[in-house]
C-alpha positions as a printed NumPy array, in Angstrom:
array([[  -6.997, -165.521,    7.563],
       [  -4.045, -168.009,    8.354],
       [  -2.118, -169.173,   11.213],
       [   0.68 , -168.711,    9.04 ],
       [  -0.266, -164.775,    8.448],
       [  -1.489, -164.035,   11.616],
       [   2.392, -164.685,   12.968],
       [   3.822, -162.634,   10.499],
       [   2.086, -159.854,   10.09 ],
       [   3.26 , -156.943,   11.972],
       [   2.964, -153.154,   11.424],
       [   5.454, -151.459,   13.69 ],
       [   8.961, -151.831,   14.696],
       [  11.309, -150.918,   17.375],
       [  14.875, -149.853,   17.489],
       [  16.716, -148.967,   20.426],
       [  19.922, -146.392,   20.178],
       [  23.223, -146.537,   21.918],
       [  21.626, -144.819,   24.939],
       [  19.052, -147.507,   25.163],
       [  16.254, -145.376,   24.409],
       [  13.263, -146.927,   22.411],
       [  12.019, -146.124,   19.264],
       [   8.433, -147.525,   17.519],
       [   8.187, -146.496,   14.036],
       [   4.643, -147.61 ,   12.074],
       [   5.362, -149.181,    9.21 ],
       [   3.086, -150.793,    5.789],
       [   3.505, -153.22 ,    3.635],
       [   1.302, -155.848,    1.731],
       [   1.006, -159.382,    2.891],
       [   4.212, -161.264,    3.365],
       [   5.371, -163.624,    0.362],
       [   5.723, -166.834,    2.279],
       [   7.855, -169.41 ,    1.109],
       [   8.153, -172.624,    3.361],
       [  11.505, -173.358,    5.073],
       [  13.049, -176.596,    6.561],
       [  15.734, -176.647,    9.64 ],
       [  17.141, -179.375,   11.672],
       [  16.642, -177.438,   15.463],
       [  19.18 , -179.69 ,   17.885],
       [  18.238, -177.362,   20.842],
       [  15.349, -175.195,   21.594],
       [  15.127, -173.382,   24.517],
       [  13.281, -170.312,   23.842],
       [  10.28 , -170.507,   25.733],
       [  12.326, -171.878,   28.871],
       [  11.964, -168.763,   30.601],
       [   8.49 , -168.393,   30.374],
       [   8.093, -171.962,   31.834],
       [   6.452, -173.111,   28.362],
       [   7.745, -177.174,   27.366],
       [   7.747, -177.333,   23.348],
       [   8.153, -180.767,   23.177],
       [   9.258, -182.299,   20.194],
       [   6.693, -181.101,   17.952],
       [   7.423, -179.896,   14.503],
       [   8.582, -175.941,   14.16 ],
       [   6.479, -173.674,   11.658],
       [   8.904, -172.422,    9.533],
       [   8.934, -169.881,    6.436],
       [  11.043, -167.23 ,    4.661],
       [  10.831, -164.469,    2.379],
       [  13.228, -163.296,    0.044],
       [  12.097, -159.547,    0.142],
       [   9.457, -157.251,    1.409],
       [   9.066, -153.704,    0.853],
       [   7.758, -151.475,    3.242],
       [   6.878, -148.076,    3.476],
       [   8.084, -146.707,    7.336],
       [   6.877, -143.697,    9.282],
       [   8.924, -140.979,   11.554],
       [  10.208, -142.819,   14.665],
       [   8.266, -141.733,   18.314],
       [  10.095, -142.272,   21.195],
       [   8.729, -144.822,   23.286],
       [   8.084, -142.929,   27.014],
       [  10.611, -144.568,   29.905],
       [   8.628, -147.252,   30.923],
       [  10.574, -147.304,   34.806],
       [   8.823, -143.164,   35.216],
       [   5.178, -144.764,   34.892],
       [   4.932, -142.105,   31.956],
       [   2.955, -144.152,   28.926],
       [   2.677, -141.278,   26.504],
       [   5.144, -141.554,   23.469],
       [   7.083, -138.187,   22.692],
       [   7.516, -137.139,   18.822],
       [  11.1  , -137.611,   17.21 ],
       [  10.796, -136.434,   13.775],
       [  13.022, -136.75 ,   11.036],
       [  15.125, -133.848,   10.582],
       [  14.521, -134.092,    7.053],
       [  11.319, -134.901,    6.992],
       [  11.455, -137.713,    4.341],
       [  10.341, -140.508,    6.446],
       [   6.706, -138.372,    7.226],
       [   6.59 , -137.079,    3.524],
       [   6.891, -141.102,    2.256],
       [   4.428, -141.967,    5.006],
       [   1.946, -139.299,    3.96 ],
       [   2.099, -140.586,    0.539],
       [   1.861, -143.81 ,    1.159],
       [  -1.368, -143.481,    3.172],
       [  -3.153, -140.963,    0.609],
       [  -2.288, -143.351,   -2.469],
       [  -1.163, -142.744,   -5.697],
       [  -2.137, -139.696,   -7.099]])
């Protein structure tokens, strides 16, 4: 639709423990509420690294005061040093994250 939803919208998220092992949970949630944001940015030098100049051009800024989301069981994201790219189940021991994600995907009822 938008440049402005296209960077926003993202349906998983990763968490890493104290290990350092990496979790990707799926997660839903209906378009971001955008509000615009200002900011004075002195220095930016995220992109250094990747050899990418910014310039001086204006940043693309919004916020959002809340989103809800519905989140399912977290996988364990396979040790990417091994060469191993299949993700290994983690569920939750209670089982409340999978029950609110089944939900979620068959609707109301």
């Amino acid at each position: 639709d938008s440049l402005d939803r296209w960077l926003t919208e993202r349906y998983c998220l990763y968490t890493f423990d104290r290990k350092g092992q990496v979790s990707r949970q799926e997660i839903d949630h209906v378009v971001w509420p955008l509000q615009p944001a200002e900011a004075e940015i002195e220095r930016n030098t995220m992109t250094q690294p990747l050899g990418l100049d910014l310039g001086h051009s204006e940043p693309l800024l919004h916020f959002s005061t809340r989103l809800d989301v519905v989140v399912g069981p977290a996988e364990l994201v396979a040790d990417q040093g091994s060469g191993d790219s299949r993700v290994a189940s983690n569920p939750d021991p209670r089982g409340q994250a999978a029950r609110g994600w089944e939900k979620f995907r068959r609707g109301p009822t």
